[in-house]
C-alpha positions in Angstrom: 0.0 0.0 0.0 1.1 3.5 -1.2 0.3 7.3 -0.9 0.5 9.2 -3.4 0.3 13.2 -2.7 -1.3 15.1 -6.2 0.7 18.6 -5.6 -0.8 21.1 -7.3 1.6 21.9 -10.7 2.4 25.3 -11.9 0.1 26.1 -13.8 2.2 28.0 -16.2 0.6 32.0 -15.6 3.2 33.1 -13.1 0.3 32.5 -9.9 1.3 32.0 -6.5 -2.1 30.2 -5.7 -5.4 29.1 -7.4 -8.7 28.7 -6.1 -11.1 25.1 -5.8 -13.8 25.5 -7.7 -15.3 22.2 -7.5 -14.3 18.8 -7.3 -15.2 15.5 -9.6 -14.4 13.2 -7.0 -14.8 12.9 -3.1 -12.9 10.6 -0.4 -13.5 7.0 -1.2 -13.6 7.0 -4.8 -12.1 5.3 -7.1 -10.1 7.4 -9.7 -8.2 6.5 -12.9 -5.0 7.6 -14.2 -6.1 10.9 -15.9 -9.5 11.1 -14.9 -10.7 14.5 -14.0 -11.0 15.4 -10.3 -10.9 18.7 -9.4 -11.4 22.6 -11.2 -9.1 25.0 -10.1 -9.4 28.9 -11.0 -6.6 30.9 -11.8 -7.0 35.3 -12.6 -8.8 34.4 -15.8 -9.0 30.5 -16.8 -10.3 27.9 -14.7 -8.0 24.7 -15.7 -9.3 20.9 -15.1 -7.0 18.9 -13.4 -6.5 15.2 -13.8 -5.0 12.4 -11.6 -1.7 11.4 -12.8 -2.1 8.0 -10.9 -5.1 4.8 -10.5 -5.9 4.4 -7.2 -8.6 5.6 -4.6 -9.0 9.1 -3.6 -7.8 9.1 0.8 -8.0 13.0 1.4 -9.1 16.5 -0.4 -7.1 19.8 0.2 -10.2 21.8 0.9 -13.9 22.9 0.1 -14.8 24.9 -2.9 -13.8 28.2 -2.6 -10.5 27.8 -0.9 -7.6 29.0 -2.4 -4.8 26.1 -2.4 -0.4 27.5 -2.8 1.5 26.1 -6.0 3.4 23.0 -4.8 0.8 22.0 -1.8 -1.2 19.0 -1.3 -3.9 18.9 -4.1 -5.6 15.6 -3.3 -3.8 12.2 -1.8 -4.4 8.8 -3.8 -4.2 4.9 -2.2 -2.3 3.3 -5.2 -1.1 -0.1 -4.0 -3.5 -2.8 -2.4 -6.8 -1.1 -3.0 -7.6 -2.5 -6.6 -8.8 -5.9 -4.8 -10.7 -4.8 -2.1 -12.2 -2.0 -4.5 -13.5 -5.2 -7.4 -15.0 -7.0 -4.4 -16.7 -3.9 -2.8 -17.8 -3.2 -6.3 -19.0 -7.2 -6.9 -20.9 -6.9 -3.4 -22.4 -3.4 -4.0 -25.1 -4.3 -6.8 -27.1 -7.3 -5.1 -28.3 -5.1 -2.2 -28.9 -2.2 -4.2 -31.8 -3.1 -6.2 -33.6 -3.6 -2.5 -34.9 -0.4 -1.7 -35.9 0.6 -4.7 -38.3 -2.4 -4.8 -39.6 -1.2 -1.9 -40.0 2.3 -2.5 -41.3 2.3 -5.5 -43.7 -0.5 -5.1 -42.4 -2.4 -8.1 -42.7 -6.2 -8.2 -44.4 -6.2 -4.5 -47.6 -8.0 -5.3 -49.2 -6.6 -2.6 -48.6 -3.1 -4.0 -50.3 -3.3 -6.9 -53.7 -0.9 -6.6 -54.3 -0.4 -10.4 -56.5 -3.6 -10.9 -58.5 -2.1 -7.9 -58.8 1.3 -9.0 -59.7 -0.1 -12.9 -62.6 -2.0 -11.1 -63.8 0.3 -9.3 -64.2 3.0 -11.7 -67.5 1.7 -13.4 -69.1 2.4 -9.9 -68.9 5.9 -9.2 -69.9 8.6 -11.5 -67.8 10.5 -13.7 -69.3 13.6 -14.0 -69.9 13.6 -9.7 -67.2 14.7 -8.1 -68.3 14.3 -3.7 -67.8 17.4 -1.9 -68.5 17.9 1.7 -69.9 13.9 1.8 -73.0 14.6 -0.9 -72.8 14.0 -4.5 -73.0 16.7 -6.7 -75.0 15.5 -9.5 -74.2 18.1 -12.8 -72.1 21.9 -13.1 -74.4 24.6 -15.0 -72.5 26.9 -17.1 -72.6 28.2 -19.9 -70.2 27.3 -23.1 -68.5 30.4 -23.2 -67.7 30.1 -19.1 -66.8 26.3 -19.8 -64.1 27.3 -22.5 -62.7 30.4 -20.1 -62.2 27.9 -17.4 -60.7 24.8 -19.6 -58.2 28.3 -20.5 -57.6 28.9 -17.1 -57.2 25.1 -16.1 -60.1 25.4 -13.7 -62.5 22.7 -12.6 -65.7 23.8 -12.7 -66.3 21.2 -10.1 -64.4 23.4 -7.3 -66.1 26.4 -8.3 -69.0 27.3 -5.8 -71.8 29.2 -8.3 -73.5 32.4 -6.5 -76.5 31.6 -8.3 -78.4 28.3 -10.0 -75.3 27.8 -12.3 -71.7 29.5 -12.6 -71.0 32.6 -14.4 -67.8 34.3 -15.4 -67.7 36.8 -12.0 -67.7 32.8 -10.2 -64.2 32.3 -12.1 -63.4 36.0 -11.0 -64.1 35.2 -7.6 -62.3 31.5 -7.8 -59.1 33.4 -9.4 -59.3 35.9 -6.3 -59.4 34.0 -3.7 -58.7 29.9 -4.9 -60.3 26.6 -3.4 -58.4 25.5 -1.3 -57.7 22.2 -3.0 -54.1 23.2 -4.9 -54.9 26.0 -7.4 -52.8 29.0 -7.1 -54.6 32.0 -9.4 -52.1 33.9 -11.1 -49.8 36.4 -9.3 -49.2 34.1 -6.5 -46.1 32.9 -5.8 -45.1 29.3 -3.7 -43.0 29.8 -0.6 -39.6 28.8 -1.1 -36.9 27.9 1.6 -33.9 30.2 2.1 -31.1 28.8 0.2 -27.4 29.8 0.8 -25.4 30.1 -2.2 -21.6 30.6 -1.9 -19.6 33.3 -3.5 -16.9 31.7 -5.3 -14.9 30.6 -8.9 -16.1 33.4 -11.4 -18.7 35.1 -9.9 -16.4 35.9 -6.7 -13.8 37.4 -9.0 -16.1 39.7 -10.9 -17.6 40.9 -7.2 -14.1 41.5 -6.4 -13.5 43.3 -9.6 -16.5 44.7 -9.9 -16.4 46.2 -6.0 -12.6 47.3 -6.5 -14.3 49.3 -10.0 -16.3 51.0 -7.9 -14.5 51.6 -5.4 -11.4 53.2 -7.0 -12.8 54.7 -9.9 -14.9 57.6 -9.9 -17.3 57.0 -12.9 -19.6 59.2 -14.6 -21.9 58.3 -17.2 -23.5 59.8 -20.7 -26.3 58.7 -22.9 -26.7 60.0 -26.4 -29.8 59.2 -28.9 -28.7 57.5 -31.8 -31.1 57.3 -35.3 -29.8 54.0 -36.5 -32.6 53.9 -39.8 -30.4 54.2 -41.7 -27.9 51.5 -40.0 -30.6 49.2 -39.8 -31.1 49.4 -43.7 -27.7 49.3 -44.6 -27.4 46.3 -42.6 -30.5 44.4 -44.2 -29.3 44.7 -47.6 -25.6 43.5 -46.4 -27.2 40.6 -45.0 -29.2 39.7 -48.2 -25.7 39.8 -50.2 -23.6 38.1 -47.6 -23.7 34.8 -49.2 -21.7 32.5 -46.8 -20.3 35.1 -44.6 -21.7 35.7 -41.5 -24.7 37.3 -40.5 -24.0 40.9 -39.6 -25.7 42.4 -36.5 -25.5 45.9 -34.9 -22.2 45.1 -32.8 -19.8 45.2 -35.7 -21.2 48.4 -37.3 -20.6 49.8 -33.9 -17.0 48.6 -33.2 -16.6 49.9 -36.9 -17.5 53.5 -36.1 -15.8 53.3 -32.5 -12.4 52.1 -33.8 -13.0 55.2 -36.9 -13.3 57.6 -34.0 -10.4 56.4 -31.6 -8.0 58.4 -33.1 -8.9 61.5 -32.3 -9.8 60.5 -29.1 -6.9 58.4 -27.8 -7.4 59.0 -23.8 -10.7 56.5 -24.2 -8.4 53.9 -25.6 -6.4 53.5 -22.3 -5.4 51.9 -19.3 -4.8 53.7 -15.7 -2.3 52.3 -13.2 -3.4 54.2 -10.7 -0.4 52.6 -8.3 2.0 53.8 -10.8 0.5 57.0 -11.5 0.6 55.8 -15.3 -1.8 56.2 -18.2 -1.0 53.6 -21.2 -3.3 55.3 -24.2 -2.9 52.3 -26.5 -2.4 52.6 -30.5 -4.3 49.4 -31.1 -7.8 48.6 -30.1 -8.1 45.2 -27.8 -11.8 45.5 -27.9 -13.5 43.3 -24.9 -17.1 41.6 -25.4 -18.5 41.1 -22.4 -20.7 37.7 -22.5 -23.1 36.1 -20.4 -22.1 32.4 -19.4 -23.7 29.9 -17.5 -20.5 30.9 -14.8 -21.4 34.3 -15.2 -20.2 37.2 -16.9 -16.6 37.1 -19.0 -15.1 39.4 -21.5 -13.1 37.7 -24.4 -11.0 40.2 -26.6 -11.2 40.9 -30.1 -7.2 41.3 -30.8 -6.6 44.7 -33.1 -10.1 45.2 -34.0 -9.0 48.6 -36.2 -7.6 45.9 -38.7 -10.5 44.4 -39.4 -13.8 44.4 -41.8 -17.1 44.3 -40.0 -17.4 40.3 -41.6 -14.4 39.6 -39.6 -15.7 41.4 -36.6 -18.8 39.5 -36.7 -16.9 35.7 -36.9 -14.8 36.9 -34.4 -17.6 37.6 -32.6 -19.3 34.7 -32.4 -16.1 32.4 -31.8 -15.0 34.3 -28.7 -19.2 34.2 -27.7 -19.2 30.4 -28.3 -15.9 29.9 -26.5 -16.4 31.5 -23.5 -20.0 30.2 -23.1 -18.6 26.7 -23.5 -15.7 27.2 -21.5 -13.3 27.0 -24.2 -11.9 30.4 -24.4 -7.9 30.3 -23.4 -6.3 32.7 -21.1 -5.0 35.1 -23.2 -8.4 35.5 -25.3 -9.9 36.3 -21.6 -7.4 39.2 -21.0 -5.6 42.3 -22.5 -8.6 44.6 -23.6 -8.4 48.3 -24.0 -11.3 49.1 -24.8 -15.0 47.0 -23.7 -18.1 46.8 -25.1 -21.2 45.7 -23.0 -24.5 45.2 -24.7 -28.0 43.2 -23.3 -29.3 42.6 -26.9 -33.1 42.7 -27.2 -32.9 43.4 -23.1 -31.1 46.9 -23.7 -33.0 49.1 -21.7 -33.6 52.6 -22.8 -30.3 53.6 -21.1 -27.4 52.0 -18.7 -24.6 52.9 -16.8 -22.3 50.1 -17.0 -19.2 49.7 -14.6 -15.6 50.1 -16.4 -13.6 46.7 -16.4 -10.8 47.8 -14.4 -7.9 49.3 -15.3 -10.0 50.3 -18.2 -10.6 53.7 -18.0 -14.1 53.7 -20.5 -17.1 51.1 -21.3 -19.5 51.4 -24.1 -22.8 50.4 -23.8 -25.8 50.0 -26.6 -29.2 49.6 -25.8 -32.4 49.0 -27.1 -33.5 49.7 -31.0 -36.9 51.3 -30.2 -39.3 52.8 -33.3 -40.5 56.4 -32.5 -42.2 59.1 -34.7 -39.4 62.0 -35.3 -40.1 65.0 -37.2 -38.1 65.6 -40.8 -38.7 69.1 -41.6 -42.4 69.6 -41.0 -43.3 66.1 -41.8 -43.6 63.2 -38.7 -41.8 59.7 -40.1 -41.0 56.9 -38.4 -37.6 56.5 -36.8 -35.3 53.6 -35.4 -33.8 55.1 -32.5 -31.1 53.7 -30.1 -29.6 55.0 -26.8 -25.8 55.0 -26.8 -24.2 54.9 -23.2 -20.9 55.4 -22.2 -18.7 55.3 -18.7 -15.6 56.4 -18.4 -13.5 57.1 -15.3 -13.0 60.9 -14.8 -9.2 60.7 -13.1 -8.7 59.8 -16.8 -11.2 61.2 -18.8 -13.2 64.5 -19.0 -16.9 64.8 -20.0 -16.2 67.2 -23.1 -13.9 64.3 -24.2 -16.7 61.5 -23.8 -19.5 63.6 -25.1 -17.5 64.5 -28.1 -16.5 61.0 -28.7 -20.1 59.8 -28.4 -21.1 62.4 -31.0 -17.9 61.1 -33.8 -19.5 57.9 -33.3 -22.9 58.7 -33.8 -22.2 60.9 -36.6 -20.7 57.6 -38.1 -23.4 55.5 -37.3 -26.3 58.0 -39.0 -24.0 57.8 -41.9 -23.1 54.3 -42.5 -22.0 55.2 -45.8 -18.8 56.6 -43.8 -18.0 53.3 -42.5 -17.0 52.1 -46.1 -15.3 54.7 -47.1 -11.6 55.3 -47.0 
């Protein structure tokens, strides 16, 4: 018999540490060489580690959420002596097994078995009489319009009590308001749920942390400029009819187009403040972050030198970092290095936002919601697609003359797709 201590490796991102996010395996188990048995988190990437031995799994480092040092004890295997005693706990374990589910679930117990009674006595009682309160109500009056409401509203006329000789529509009112008793809950009501504890940790911990340090250090202000995208809207229709097999364009890489036109002029957006250092870094390429929703929670893959490419590139690019992340594909670097970051809800854009900066960012763009309004052109009232452009920016960096007037370059761009073409 043998221990074996799993240390846990460098993990090849200059850490000191890394944190448990959850474990494949627990004491007891058997394990295989390479076999999966725990996530650990790093800054940006959460890595699987696998057992580099066969044997069974004797003692765990920690719970989830614990950070564990480079070099320490990871997990400690039984290699030698166990695979015997493990194949005859494993021959022993199936004959009882099958037990208590006999049992429970009344299966094969002939003295479980109510269907034949219930099938016999159905032809005795009456279908249509439901008892209530020990008496047998012998028919429901209603009408055919109240009888269709109710098979809508899943109610059984049965549990409705009429107010007069036979139930009308303000009966369903009243059922709706106050219920039977009997398990229907009208609509609006909600069922009581226990407390539940969830614990902060993996992803989501890191973007509290980051997201509370944002906050924290940077003092943010916010500005929201209205945006007529008609014309946007129709320019990217008929690009979409002609794309043939590229991929379908939608209103993110027109807008990373018109922001990465307008960077130049406005270079102090395209930044990075060490604020230990006392250091701005205005960057000449744009490293344009997407933040995405995952499963995890929320992560911002990086479109590399976005200024070099066409919006058909932005879109694949796009949807490979989307697919990535949401998978948990996406590697380290592709999850780090933005200068820039763009946050959008899609069809749940709000009319405005006021998104936090992604730290040591020092601006975050935000799009929202396309929403068709009458405008006036000249005298005359047309119809209008309109979008709310919002922008953060952190004001040790940036001033509100700068922001506004950046906003405006890019809507300017925007109304005037044309300019998005052109050289």
């Amino acid at each position: 018999m043998a221990l074996f201590t799993f240390k846990l490796p460098d993990i090849g991102e200059g850490i000191a540490e890394a944190e448990i996010v959850g474990w494949h395996v627990k004491v007891g188990d058997r394990v295989e060489e390479d076999q999966p048995i725990a996530d650990m988190m790093t800054d940006k990437a959460t890595v699987e580690m696998e057992s580099p031995v066969a044997g069974t799994v004797v003692r765990l480092a920690g719970e989830p959420g614990q950070q564990i040092a480079i070099g320490s004890m990871l997990v400690e295997i039984e290699t030698e002596g166990e695979g015997e005693a493990s194949s005859k706990a494993e021959e022993a374990a199936p004959a009882p097994a099958p037990l208590p589910n006999v049992e429970e679930s009344g299966k094969g117990d002939e003295s479980s078995e109510p269907a034949p009674v219930i099938t016999e006595a159905k032809p005795t009682v009456p279908t249509p009489s439901p008892m209530e309160k020990g008496a047998i109500k012998t028919e429901v009056l209603a009408s055919p319009a109240v009888r269709a409401r109710a098979k809508e509203l899943g109610i059984d006329l049965s549990q409705v009590k009429p107010s007069g000789d036979h139930i009308r529509h303000s009966d369903l009112d009243a059922f709706l308001l106050y219920g039977s008793g009997q398990g229907y809950r009208p609509a609006g009501r909600s069922t009581k749920r226990a407390d539940q504890e969830v614990k902060v940790i993996g992803l989501r911990r890191r973007i509290a942390e980051n997201m509370a340090a944002s906050k924290r250090a940077i003092p943010h202000f916010s500005y929201v400029e209205e945006i007529d995208v008609t014309a946007l809207e129709e320019t990217r229709e008929q690009l979409n009819a002609n794309r043939g097999e590229r991929p379908k364009l939608t209103m993110l890489p027109l807008l990373i187009a018109a922001i990465c036109r307008a960077l130049p002029e406005f270079p102090m957006l395209n930044a990075r403040y060490d604020d230990e250092a006392g250091v701005v870094t205005r960057y000449g390429s744009v490293h344009m972050g997407i933040a995405t929703q995952t499963d995890a929670g929320l992560m911002v893959p990086v479109i590399r030198d976005a200024q070099d490419r066409n919006v058909w590139q932005l879109a694949a690019e796009i949807r490979r970092l989307a697919d990535a992340a949401r998978t948990g594909k996406a590697k380290s670097e592709e999850l780090s290095g933005s200068t820039l970051t763009l946050t959008s809800l899609g069809p749940l854009g709000g009319v405005a936002t006021t998104p936090v900066i992604n730290r040591p960012e020092v601006a975050i763009i935000g799009p929202n919601r396309i929403i068709e309004r009458p405008v006036f052109r000249g005298k005359e009232v047309v119809p209008a697609k309109l979008m709310n452009l919002s922008i953060s920016c952190d004001h040790r960096v940036v001033d509100g003359w700068d922001a506004a007037s950046f906003v405006q370059a890019v809507r300017k761009l925007l109304e005037t797709p044309v300019l998005l073409f052109a050289d």
